[in-house]
C-alpha positions in Angstrom: -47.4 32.9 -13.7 -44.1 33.7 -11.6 -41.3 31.4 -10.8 -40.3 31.3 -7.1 -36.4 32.2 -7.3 -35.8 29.8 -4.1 -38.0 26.8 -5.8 -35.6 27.1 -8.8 -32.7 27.1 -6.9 -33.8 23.8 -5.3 -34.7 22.4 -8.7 -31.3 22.7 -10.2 -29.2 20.2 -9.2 -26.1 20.6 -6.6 -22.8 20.4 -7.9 -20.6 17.2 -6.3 -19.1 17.3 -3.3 -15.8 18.7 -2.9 -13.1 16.4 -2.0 -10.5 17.8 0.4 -7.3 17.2 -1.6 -4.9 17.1 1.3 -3.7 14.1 2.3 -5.2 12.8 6.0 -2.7 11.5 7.8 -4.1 10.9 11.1 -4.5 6.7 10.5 -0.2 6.8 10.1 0.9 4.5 13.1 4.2 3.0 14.3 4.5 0.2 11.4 4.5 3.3 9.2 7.1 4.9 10.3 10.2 2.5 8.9 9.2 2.7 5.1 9.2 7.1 5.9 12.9 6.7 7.1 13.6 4.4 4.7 12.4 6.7 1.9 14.2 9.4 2.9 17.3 7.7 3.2 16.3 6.0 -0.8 16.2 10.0 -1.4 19.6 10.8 0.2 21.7 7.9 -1.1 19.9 8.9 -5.0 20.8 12.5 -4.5 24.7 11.6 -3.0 24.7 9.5 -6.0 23.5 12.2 -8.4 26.2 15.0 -6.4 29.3 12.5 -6.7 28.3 11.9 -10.5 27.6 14.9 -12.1 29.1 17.6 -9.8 32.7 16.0 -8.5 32.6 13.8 -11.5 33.7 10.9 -9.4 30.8 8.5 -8.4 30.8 6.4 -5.4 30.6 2.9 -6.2 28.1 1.8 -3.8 25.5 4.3 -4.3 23.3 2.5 -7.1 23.5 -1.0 -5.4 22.7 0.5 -2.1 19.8 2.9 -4.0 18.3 -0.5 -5.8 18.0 -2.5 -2.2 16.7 0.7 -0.9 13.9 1.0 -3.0 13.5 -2.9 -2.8 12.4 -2.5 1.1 10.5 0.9 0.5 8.2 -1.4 -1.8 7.6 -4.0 0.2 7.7 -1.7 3.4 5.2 0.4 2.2 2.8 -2.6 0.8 2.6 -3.6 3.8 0.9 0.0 5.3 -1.0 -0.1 2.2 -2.3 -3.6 3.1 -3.1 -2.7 6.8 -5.1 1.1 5.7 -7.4 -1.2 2.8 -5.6 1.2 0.2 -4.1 -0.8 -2.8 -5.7 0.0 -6.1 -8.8 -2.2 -7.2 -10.9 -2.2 -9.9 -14.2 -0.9 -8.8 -16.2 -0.9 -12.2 -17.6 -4.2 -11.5 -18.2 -3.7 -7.7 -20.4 -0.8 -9.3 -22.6 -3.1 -11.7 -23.3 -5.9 -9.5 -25.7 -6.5 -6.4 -24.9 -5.4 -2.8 -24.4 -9.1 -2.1 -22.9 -10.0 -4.9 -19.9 -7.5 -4.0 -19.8 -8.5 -0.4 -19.0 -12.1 -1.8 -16.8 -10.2 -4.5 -14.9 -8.9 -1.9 -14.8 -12.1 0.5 -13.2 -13.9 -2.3 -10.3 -11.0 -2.6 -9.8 -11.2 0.5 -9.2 -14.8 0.8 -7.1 -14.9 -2.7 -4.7 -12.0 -1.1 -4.4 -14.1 2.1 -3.1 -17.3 -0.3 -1.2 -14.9 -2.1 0.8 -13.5 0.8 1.2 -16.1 2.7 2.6 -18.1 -0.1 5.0 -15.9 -1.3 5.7 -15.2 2.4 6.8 -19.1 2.7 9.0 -18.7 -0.9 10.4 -15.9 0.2 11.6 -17.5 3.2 13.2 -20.6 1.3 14.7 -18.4 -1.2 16.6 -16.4 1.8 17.9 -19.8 3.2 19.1 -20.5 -0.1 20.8 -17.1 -1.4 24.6 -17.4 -0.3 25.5 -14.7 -2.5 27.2 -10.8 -1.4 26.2 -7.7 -2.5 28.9 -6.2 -5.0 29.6 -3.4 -3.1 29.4 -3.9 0.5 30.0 -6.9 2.2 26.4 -8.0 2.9 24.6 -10.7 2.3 21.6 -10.6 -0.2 19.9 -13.1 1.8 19.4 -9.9 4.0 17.0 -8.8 1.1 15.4 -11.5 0.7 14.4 -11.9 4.5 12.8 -8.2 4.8 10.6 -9.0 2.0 9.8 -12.3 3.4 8.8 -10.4 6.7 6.8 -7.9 4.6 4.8 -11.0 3.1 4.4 -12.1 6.4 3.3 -8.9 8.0 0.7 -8.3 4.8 -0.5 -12.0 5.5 -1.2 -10.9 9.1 -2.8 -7.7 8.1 -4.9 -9.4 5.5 -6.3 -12.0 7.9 -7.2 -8.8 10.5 -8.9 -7.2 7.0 -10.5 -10.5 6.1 -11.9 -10.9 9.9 -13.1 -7.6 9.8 -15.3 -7.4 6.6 -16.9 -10.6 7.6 -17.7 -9.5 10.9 -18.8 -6.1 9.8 -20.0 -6.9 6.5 -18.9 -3.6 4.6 -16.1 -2.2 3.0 -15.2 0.8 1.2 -16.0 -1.2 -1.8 -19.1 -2.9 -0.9 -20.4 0.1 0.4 -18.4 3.5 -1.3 -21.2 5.7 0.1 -20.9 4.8 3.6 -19.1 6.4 6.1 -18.3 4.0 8.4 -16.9 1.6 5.6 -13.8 3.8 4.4 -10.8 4.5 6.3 -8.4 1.9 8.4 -8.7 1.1 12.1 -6.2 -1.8 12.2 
């Protein structure tokens, strides 16, 4: 008895996709752009503070202050890009256990607790910038400044949210509740 060769290359079992491990940047839009330039500018104001340190052995005062508010606003910035593209981390190991229904309602409720989420801490963020009177060290600039871009961030990730929210319940997918599917992955807000 003979074994086909092409019936036992069928039989064994493929090996996984390959994932293309370059990032795709065709979903980066206009809102993206201001936590770019302000990352690069995180990156020049770390590396002038690195020069004047450890090369002319005379730091600039403002450099660290300026470097710490920097990377304040890239957070926020850039949560607010990761809330509008669906891509903040989540625990998928119970989506995985659980009943397609089950992790559409899963998801629902995420949804929903990351709207309250935002758009409380949207509204203390706000109060906490009418209350901050207070300068930064360095530069004669008022921290309340701070406090208002990441009170615009909250908003802005609220407003996202709700546009997420809306969409899995009108589509009824996500890349969650459906990881196999096509159609469920990737932004379009």
């Amino acid at each position: 008895m003979s074994i086909d060769p092409p019936s036992v290359r069928s039989a064994e079992p493929s090996p996984p996709p390959m994932r293309d491990e370059s990032e795709n940047l065709s979903d980066l839009k206009i809102v993206d752009l201001p936590v770019i330039v302000l990352f690069w500018v995180l990156a020049f104001v770390v590396f002038l503070q690195f020069f004047t340190r450890y090369v002319l052995n005379d730091s600039l005062g403002w450099t660290e202050e300026i470097a710490r508010y920097l990377l304040i606003g890239v957070t926020f910035i850039g949560a607010v890009s990761a809330v509008r593209r669906e891509s903040h981390i989540a625990v998928e190991l119970l989506y995985t256990r659980v009943s397609r229904r089950t992790r559409f309602g899963l998801q629902i409720f995420v949804d929903v607790v990351s709207l309250a989420f935002y758009g409380i801490l949207a509204w203390l963020s706000v109060h906490l910038s009418q209350r901050t009177l207070q300068k930064m060290t360095s530069i004669d600039v008022p921290k309340s400044l701070i406090y208002w871009v990441v009170a615009g961030c909250f908003a802005a990730m609220t407003i996202y949210q709700l546009l997420v929210l809306v969409r899995h319940l009108r589509t009824r997918t996500s890349r969650l509740i459906d990881p196999d599917s096509v159609t469920s992955t990737g932004p379009s807000l």
